[in-house]
N, C-alpha and C positions, 0 to 999 in steps of 0.2 A: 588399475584401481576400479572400484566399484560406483558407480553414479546413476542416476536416474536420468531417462533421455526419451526425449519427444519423438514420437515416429506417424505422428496424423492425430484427425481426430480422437480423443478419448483413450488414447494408446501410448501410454507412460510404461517402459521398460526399466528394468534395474542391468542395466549391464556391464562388461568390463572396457574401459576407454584406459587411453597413454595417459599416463601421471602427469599433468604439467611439468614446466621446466620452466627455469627463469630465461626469460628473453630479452628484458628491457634491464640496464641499471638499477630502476628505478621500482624495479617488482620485489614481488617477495610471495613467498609459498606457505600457505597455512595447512595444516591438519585438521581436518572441521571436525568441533566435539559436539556441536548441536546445528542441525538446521530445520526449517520451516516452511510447510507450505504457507503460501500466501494468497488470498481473496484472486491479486492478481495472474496467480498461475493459474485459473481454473478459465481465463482469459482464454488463454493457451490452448490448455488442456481442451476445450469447446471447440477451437479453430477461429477465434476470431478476432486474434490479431495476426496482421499480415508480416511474412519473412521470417517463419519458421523454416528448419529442414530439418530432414532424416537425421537422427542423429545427436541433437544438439543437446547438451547438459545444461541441466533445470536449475532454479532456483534464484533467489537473491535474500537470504535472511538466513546467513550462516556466521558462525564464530568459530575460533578454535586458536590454536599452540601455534607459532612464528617456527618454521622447521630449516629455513633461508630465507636467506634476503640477498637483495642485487649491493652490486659496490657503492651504489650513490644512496642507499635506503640506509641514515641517521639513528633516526627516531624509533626503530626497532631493533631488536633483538632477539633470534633463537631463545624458545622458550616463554617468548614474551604470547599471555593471553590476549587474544583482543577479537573486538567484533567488528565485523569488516558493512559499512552500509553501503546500502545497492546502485546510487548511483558513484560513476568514476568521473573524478576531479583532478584534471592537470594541479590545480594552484596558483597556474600566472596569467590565464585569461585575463580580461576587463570581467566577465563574468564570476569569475574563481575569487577574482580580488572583491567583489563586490559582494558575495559570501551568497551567489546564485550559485550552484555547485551543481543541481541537477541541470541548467542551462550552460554546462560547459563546453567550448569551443574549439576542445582539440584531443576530445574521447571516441569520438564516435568514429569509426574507420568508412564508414557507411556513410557519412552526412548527407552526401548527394543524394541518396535515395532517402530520407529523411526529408530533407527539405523538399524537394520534389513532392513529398505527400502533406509536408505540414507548413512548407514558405521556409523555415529556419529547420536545422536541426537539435534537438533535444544532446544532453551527454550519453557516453557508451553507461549502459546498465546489463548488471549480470544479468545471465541466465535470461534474458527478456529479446529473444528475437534479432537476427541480423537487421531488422530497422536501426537498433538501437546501438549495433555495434557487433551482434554476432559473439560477445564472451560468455565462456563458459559460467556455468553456472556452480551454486554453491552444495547442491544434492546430490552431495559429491564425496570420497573418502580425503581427496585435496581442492585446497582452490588455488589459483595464481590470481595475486590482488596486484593487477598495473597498477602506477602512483600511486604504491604502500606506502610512501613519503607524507603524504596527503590526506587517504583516508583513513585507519582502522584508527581504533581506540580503544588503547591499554588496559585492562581491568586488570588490575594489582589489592582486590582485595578478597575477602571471602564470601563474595558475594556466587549462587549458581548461576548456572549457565542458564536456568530458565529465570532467573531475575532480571539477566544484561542481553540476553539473546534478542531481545526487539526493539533494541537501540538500533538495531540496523536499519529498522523501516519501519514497522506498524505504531509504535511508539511515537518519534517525531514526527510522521505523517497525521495522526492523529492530531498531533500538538500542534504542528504545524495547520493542519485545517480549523482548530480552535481561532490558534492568534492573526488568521486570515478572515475568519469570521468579526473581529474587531471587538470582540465582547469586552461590554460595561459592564459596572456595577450595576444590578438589579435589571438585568436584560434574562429576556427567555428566549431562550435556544431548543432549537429544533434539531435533531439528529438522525434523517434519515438511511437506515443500516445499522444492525446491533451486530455484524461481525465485528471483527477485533477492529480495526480503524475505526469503526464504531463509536465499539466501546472505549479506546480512547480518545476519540473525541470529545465523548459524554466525562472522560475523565480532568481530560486538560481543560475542557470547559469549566470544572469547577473550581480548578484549579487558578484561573483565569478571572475568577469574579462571578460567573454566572448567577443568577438571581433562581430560575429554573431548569432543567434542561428535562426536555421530550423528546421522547425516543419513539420512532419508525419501524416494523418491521412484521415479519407474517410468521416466524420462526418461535414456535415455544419457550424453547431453550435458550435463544439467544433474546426473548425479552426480558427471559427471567434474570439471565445475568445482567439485562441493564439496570431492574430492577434494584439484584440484592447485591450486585459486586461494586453498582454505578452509579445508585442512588437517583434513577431517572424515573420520571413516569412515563407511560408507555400508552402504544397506540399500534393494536392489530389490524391491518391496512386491509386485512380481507372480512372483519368484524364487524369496520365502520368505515363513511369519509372521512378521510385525512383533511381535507380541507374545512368540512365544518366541523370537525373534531377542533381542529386546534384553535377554530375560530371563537367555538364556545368554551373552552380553554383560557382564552387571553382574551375576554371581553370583548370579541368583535376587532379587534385589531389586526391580529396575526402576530406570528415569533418575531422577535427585532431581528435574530440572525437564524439563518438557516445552512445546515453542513449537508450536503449530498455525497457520503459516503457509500454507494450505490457503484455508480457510474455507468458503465457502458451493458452491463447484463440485466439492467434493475426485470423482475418481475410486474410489469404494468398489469392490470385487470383494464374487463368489457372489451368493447370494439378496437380502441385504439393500443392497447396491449397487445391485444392478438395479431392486429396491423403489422406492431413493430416485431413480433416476432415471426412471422412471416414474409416481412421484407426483409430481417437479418438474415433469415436461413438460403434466403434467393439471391442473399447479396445483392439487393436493392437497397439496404440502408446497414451500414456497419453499425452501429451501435442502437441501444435500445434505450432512450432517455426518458422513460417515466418519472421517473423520480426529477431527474431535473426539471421536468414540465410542472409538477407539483408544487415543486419548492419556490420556483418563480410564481408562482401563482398564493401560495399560501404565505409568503414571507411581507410583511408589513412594509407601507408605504416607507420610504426613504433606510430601508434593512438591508442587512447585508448579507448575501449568498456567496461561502465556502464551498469549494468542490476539488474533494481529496480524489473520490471518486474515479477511475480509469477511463478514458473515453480513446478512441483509438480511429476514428474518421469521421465520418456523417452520419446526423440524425435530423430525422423528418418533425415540421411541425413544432418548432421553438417558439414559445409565447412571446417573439419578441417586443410584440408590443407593449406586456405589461410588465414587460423587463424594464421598458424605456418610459411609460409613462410612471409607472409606481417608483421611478428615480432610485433603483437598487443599483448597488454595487454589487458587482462579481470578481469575487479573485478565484483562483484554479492555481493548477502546476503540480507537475513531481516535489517531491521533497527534496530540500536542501537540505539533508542528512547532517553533512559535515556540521553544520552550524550549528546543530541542537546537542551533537554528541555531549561535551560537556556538562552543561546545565543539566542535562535528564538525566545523564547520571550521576548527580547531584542527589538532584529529587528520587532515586531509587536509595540510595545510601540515607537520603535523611530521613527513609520511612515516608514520606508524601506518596507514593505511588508503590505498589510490588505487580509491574507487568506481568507475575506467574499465571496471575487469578483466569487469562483466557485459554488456557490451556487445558484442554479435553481430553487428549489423546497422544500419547507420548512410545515410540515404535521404532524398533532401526528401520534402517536404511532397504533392508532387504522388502517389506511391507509399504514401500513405500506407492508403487503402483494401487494397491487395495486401500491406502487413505485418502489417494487420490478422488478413486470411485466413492468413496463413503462421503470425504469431504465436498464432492459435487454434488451428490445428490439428497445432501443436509441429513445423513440417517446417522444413529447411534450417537444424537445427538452432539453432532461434531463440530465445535465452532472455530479450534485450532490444534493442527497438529504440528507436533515436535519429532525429528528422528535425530538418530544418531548414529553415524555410520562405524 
């Protein structure tokens, strides 16, 4: 079959790999009819998250057609549509049961080196690195979805594939970093990054009660959709301060919640931008936390800071202090996928949300190296692409 596969920096192939096969009971084998780059694969795609190899098939935001299933796999059937989301959940953890799903405790075939770099290990996730687990990924012509029992979820209506297709990840991530953020009635929220996690962010925030939401970002196109798709007002981070922008904004307060949809590539400006990107490239500091410095800094005394955002090791110079004295909360994490699938696709069917609206660019599979290049390097206006193998 045909998939897209990492081979180094910047160097995304389309080549032909072994078709999966069922190995576990409990798997099952999909035909992917649409899949997605993701913010996070350009992670990858840069080199700068660790335990990649030659080789490895990309992706985590694919759907398609049930073609088998393992003896112990129930809940599907041959034929059956479904979108499969990117992290893998046994089901019968204390973590699984507790409906943490991207913290599950018996995905990761890697954990040791997992833990070793983080204390605990995270769950296996597609396409995302032997840290994580080493499974293939979804940029793919198949995928083999271990505890098929578990994850995907059925679409049985006539809904397209670019309606359901970001239930697997950008969608509940975003919601997920909304309802992390804790938003009230009449609270203004801050959304640094108008990529898609972004924008839904800016979405499920409204969705959630939000009084305001303000949007972050240096990207034309992607203000303008937060603008006209998202209903946010906006803030060009290389036009003005972020910090007395929002200040004079909110009366001298600052945003009650703040989302770091950013993470670990953010583009910082001046000295310490440059800092941070020249200690990533030396491998003096994995990650590059502008935006998380900001948002601790700009988010209101006793507010609270979301971070959907990727982070992948160390970063230099966390304001911990005014984390601690301005008495913020911080929540983070991968999404718990499994737990949003229903509800959001609720909200897609009842008209409250149509995830199509980020979608830029739509390409098979064979193209898919050349959207790679475009989508890193933000040209032809590109804020998500779709292919289809």
């Amino acid at each position: 079959m045909r998939a897209l596969t990492w081979h180094g920096k910047q160097d995304v192939r389309v080549e032909d790999v072994p078709r999966p096969e069922i190995v576990n009971p409990h798997d099952a084998i999909i035909e992917v009819t649409a899949t997605a780059i993701c913010g996070s694969d350009l992670h990858l795609y840069n080199d700068h998250m660790p335990g990649m190899r030659e080789g490895d098939v990309l992706g985590h935001e694919p759907m398609g057609e049930v073609v088998e299933t393992g003896d112990e796999v129930e809940n599907l059937e041959e034929g059956d549509r479904v979108v499969v989301p990117f992290p893998i959940a046994c089901g019968d953890c204390w973590f699984c049961e507790n409906e943490l799903y991207s913290l599950c405790d018996n995905t990761n075939p890697n954990a040791e080196l997992a833990r070793k770099a983080m204390g605990h290990s995270p769950a296996g996730l597609f396409g995302y690195s032997h840290l994580t687990g080493g499974y293939a990924g979804g940029q793919a012509e198949y995928l083999r979805v271990p505890h098929a029992d578990v994850g995907p979820i059925v679409v049985d209506s006539d809904l397209s594939d670019e309606e359901v297709l970001f239930l697997s990840d950008i969608f509940p991530t975003g919601y997920m970093a909304a309802e992390n953020a804790e938003i009230e009635d009449e609270d203004t929220v801050a959304v640094w990054g108008c990529g898609p996690v972004g924008q839904f962010a800016i979405q499920s925030a409204w969705l959630l009660g939000a009084n305001r939401v303000i949007a972050i970002d240096r990207v034309p196109e992607r203000l303008e959709m937060a603008r006209r798709h998202s209903g946010a007002e906006t803030i060009d981070f290389e036009n003005a301060d972020v910090y007395d922008r929002l200040l004079e904004m909110t009366g001298g307060r600052g945003p009650d919640r703040c989302i770091d949809a950013v993470g670990m590539d953010a583009h910082g400006t001046g000295l310490l931008g440059a800092a941070d990107r020249v200690k990533q490239e030396a491998m003096l500091e994995t990650d590059r936390p502008a935006v998380l410095r900001q948002a601790i800094k700009c988010c209101r005394k006793g507010g609270t800071l979301s971070v959907p955002g990727v982070y992948a090791g160390y970063a230099d110079k966390i304001p911990v202090g005014a984390m601690m004295n301005k008495a913020l909360t911080i929540k983070t994490g991968q999404t718990h996928v499994q737990r949003y699938l229903e509800p959001l696709l609720e909200r897609i069917e009842d008209g409250d949300v149509d995830p199509s609206f980020v979608i830029t660019h739509q390409v098979d599979l064979e193209k898919g190296p050349e959207m790679y290049r475009t989508f890193n390097r933000k040209e032809d206006d590109c804020v998500k692409v779709v292919m289809t193998p």
